[in-house]
Steps between C-alpha positions, in 0.01 A plus 500: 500500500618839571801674694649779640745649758415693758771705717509400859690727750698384806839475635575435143280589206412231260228425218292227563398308186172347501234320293148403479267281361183611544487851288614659785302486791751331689917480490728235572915628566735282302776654546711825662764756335742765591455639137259767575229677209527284230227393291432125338415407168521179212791434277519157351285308753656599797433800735727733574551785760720833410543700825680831592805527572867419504678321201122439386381178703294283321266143604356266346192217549471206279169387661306777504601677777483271757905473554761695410858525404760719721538821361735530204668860392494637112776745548797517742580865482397621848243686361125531630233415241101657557201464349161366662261233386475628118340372212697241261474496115585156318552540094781338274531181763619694744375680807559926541491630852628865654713573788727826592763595678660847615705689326640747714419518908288799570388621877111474402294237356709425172260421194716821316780285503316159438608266175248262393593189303333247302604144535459184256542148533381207329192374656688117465812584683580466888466888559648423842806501239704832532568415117118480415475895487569713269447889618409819341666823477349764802450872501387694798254784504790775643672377185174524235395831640741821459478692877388233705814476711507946513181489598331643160421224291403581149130434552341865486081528473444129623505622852771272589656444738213585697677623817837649508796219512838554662765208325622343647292549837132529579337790486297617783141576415368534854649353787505170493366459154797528235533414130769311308662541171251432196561134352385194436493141633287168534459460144286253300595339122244469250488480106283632256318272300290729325617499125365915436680589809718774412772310748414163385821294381440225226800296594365443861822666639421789673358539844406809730539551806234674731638636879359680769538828456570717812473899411274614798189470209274185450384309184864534348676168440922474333554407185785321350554217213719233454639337169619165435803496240616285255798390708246442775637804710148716665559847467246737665385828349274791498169441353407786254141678387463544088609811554804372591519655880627256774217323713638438865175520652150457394122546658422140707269452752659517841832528335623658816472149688651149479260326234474184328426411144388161325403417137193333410566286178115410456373856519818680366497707784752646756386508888584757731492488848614806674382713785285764474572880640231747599649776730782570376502868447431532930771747581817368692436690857124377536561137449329286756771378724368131399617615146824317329741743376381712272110530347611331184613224686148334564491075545144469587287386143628225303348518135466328179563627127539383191595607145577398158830677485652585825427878459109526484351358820168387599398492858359128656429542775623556894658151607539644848493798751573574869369745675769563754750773382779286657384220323544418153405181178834602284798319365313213356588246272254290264451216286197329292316237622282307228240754508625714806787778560628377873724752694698517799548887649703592755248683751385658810262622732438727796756246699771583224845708603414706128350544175850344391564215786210307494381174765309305245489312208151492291425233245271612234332365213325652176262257386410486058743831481426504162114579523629831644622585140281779329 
């Protein structure tokens, strides 16, 4: 069978959690939440959904999805917890996932100031369990990068950020149309299996993280790493080149947008599916007014890569495009299927409010996704 959540909006927002049993062409509701933008995955025979949020809320199915526990909380801090429906890793018996919080409140759209952790539990234990986590040390971009919060970070001849920032407040482009603080957020875990990898760790204890990247360019994605200790403690780091410079971000394919990533263990692959700019140098004042935010800031063409190593990327194919500028195929989430790559995007069409605030959900599916290899 498969699942997901879908966000329904009334006098009081919820997620609707739903299944089906016919490869997707139709869906029956099991259940309802008020922990919103979460995403589900396995762990020791059970599924589980991690939402947004405060103290962390967490739910879990023992059938399958068709009923649910009440929602339990990981942390009781008062703090809000973020991340949308990511990619999991599983290695060492246990499962790796991301999420992020904020460091320090900002009046714009804070990814400068966002900390992304990696979390581990053992894929037997009740992760409903406050005591089944074990969390990794966080670093935020304003903190990696020297002048991000004086608005000159130390990133001369990459042409970033693209437009001028204003920390902590937006920046006005053109009316209407403002930028935020360069960061990153809505990262993805992944390790690299590929013994000649110059990154590639023989103990199986090291894992990098790969974020959204939001500098007014495209094709950029965040970089960060995370390494399991002795003592069991995660610290995360900054990935280096042979040359020994620091690696924060790195080429990848629509970088600039949520993504998702699998691993294929039978082709040895990694699978990227990301959308897909191609207007993004349209100057700020002769947007269409249909337009979202800025030109880099394009939702409409969902696409699929994949690579070898997570830094040389070969192109799919398109998995899905609207035609509508207020319409969009973008923050999508995957997983295989035998043969197939299924995904669920969150979408639009000419009916939608934006580019970002879609009406529909689309169901696709990629049948034999490895004949597109070449």
């Amino acid at each position: 069978s498969y699942t997901h959540v879908t966000r329904v909006t009334g006098e009081e927002d919820f997620q609707a959690i739903l299944t089906s049993d016919d490869k997707g062409l139709t869906w029956t509701k099991r259940a309802e939440s008020k922990a919103l933008q979460g995403r589900l995955f396995n762990a020791g025979g059970k599924l589980y959904y991690l939402a947004t949020g405060k103290n962390l809320p967490i739910q879990v199915s023992v059938d399958n999805g068709e009923t649910w526990s009440e929602i339990h909380y990981l942390k009781n801090d008062g703090k809000s917890w973020h991340q949308t429906a990511a990619n999991t890793w599983t290695a060492n018996g246990n499962i790796y996932l991301t999420m992020e919080q904020v460091k320090t409140r900002i009046n714009a759209w804070n990814v400068a100031e966002r900390m992304s952790f990696l979390m581990r539990a053992k894929l037997t234990d009740d992760l409903t369990k406050p005591q089944s986590w074990t969390y990794s040390s966080a670093m935020a971009f304003a903190d990696v990068v020297p002048g991000v919060r004086e608005n000159n970070p130390d990133t001369e001849y990459f042409g970033m950020p693209f437009y001028p920032q204003d920390y902590p407040n937006r920046y006005c482009v053109v009316p209407q149309r403002t930028f935020s603080p360069m960061g990153w957020v809505e990262s993805n875990v992944i390790q690299i299996k590929d013994a000649t990898h110059y990154w590639y760790d023989p103990t199986g204890h090291t894992f990098h993280v790969f974020s959204r990247f939001h500098s007014g360019n495209t094709n950029y994605a965040g970089l960060t790493k995370v390494v399991e200790k002795a003592d069991g403690t995660m610290e995360m780091q900054i990935e280096t080149a042979p040359s020994g410079k620091k690696m924060v971000m790195l080429p990848f394919p629509g970088g600039q947008m949520r993504f998702h990533i699998l691993y294929d263990e039978q082709t040895e692959l990694y699978w990227l599916l990301s959308t897909q700019s191609f207007d993004s140098m349209k100057r700020a004042e002769l947007l269409e007014r249909d337009r979202y935010d800025l030109a880099f800031n394009e939702r409409q063409r969902l696409v699929l890569h994949f690579s070898k190593n997570m830094v040389d990327w070969c192109f799919a194919g398109l998995v899905a495009k609207e035609r509508a500028l207020n319409g969009s195929r973008h923050y999508a989430c995957m997983d295989f299927d035998g043969d197939d790559i299924i995904i669920l995007s969150r979408s639009g069409d000419y009916r939608a409010q934006s580019a970002h605030n879609g009406n529909l959900i689309t169901f696709h599916r990629i049948e034999n996704f490895r004949q597109l290899i070449y």
